[in-house]
N, C-alpha and C positions, 0 to 999 in steps of 0.2 A: 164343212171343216176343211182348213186348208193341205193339201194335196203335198206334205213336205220331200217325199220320194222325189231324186233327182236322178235321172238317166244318165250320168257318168257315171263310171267305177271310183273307187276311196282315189282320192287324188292330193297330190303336195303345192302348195303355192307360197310364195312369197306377195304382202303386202306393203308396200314403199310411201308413205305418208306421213309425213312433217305435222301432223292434225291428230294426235294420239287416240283420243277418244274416240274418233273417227275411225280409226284403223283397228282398234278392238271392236268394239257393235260390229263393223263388219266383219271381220274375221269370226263372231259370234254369229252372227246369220250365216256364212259359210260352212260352221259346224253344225246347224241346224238340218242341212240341206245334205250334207257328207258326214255323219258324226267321225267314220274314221280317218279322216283328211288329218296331216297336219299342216297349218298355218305358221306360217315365220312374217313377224312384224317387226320392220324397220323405217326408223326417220330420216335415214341418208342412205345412200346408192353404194357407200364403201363397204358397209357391212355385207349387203343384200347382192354386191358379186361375188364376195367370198363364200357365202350359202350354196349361189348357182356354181361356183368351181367346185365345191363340194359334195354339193348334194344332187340327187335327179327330183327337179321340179316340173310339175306340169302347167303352173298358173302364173302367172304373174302381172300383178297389179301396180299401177304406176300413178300415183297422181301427177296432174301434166306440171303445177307450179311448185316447186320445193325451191327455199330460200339458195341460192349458193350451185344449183343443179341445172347444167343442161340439158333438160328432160329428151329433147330428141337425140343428142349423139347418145349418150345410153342406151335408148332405146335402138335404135340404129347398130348399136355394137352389139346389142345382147341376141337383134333379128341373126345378124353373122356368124354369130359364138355357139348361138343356141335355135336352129332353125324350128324343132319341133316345139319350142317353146309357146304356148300362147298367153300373147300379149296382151291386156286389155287395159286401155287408160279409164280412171274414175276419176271424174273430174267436175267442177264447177261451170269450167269452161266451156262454152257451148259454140262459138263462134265459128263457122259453116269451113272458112278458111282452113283452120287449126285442124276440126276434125279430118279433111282431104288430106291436108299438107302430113300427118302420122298415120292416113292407111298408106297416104304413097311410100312410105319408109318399112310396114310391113305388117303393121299393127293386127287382130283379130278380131278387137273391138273394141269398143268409144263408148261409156254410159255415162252420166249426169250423178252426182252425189242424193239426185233425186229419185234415184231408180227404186221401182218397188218390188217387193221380194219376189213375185210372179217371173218380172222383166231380168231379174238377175240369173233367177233358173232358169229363162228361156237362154241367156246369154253363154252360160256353162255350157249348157247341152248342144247349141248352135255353133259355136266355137269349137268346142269338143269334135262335132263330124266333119270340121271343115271349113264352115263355113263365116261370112264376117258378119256381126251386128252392131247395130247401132239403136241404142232408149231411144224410144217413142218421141219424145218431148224433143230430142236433137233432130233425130228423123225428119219429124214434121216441118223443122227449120228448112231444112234441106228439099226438102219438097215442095217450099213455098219458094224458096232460093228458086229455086230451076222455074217454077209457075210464074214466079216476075220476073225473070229475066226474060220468060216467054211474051211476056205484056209491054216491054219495053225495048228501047234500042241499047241497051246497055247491057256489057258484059257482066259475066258475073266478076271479076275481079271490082268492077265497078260499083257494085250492086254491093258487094261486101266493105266496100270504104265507103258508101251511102250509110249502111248499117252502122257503120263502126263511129261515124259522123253523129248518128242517130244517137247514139247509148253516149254523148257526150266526149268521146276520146278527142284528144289532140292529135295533132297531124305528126309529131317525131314518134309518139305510142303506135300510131298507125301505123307508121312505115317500118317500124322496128318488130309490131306483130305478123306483118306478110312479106318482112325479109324486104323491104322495098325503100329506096331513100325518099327522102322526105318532098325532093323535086317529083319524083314521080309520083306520089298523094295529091300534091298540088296537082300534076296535071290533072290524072286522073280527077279531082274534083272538081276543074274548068270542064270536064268535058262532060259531067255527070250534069251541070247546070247549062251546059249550052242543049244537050239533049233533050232537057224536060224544061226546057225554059224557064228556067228558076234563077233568081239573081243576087242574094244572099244566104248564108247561113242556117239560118231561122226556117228562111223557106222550104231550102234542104230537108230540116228537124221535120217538118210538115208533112213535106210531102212522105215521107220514110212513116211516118205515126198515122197518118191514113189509109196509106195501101200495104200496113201492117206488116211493114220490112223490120224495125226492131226486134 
C-alpha cells in the first residue's frame, strides 16, 4: 500500500498554470499527501502576487511556458520578494540549459509534468530541509550532458545546440532559447561539425540519435 504520509508539516502553496486540468489533479495529489494544506490555483501570475502580498505561502509552483508571461523575471522577482519561498518549476520542459539557467536565478526545484507521485513527495520533503531537486527523467539528461561532454571535445553549450539541432529546432528558436543571437548558433554549429568531423545537417541529426544526445 502506498505510504501517503508526507514529512512536511500542513503547508500553503500557490499553483500557476495556464493548463487547468493540470493544475487541479495536481493540487488534488497535493491534498492527498497534506490533507490540511491549502492550494490557490491560478492561470496568470497577476492574481498569484496578489495571493503572495497577502497571504504566507510556503510552495510555489510555476510552470515554465504560460502564453503572455516572462516565467524567469517572475520568478526572479518573487526569489527577492519572498526568500523563504520555495520555488519549484513543473514543467514539460526538459531542456539541460533551461533547467541551469532557473536554479542559477534561485529555484528549489525542476520536475517534468511526468513526475510520479513517489518523486513529488520526495520533492516536498527535499525542498522543505533545504535542499534542490531535480525528476529522475531530467536528472538523468543531465547526467548524460556531463558523461558526453566527457567523451567529446565539445562544450556543453555546444553539446546543448547539438541537442536542440537534434529535436529539430531552428537556429532563431535556438538562440532565442539560450539567450544567444542567432550568429553565435551558427558559429557554435561550425564548430560542433569541425570537431566531429561532420559536414551537414542530417549528419549532425545522426550523430546526436546515436550517442543518445536527444
Amino acid at each position: 500500500m502506498m505510504d501517503n504520509k508526507i514529512e512536511v508539516p500542513e503547508f500553503n502553496a500557490i499553483i500557476i498554470d495556464d493548463h487547468v486540468l493540470f493544475a487541479q489533479g495536481f493540487s488534488e495529489l497535493l491534498k492527498t499527501m497534506a490533507p490540511g494544506c491549502e492550494i490557490r490555483l491560478h492561470s496568470s501570475v497577476e492574481k498569484a502576487k496578489n495571493d503572495l502580498k497577502t497571504g504566507k505561502y510556503h510552495y510555489l509552483f510555476v510552470d515554465l511556458l504560460m502564453p503572455g508571461v516572462n516565467t524567469k523575471e517572475f520568478v526572479s522577482s518573487c526569489r527577492k520578494e519572498y526568500p523563504e519561498l520555495i520555488i519549484i518549476i513543473i514543467s514539460t520542459i526538459q531542456e539541460i540549459s533551461k533547467v541551469r539557467e532557473f536554479f542559477g536565478i534561485g529555484i528549489n526545484g525542476y520536475l517534468s509534468k511526468a513526475v510520479s507521485y513517489f518523486e513529488l513527495k520526495l520533492a516536498l520533503e527535499k525542498t522543505y530541509n533545504g535542499d534542490k531537486y531535480v525528476s529522475s527523467d531530467i536528472n538523468s539528461r543531465m547526467t548524460n550532458s556531463l558523461f558526453s561532454a566527457a567523451q567529446t571535445d565539445l562544450t556543453e553549450k555546444e553539446l546543448e545546440v547539438l541537442r536542440l539541432i537534434a529535436e529539430g529546432w531552428k537556429v532563431n528558436k535556438i538562440a532565442e532559447s539560450l539567450f544567444l543571437s542567432p550568429f553565435t548558433i551558427m558559429a557554435h554549429r561550425r564548430n560542433i561539425m569541425k570537431k566531429l568531423d561532420l559536414h551537414s545537417a542530417a549528419e549532425l541529426v545522426k550523430y546526436a540519435y546515436e550517442h543518445k544526445l536527444n
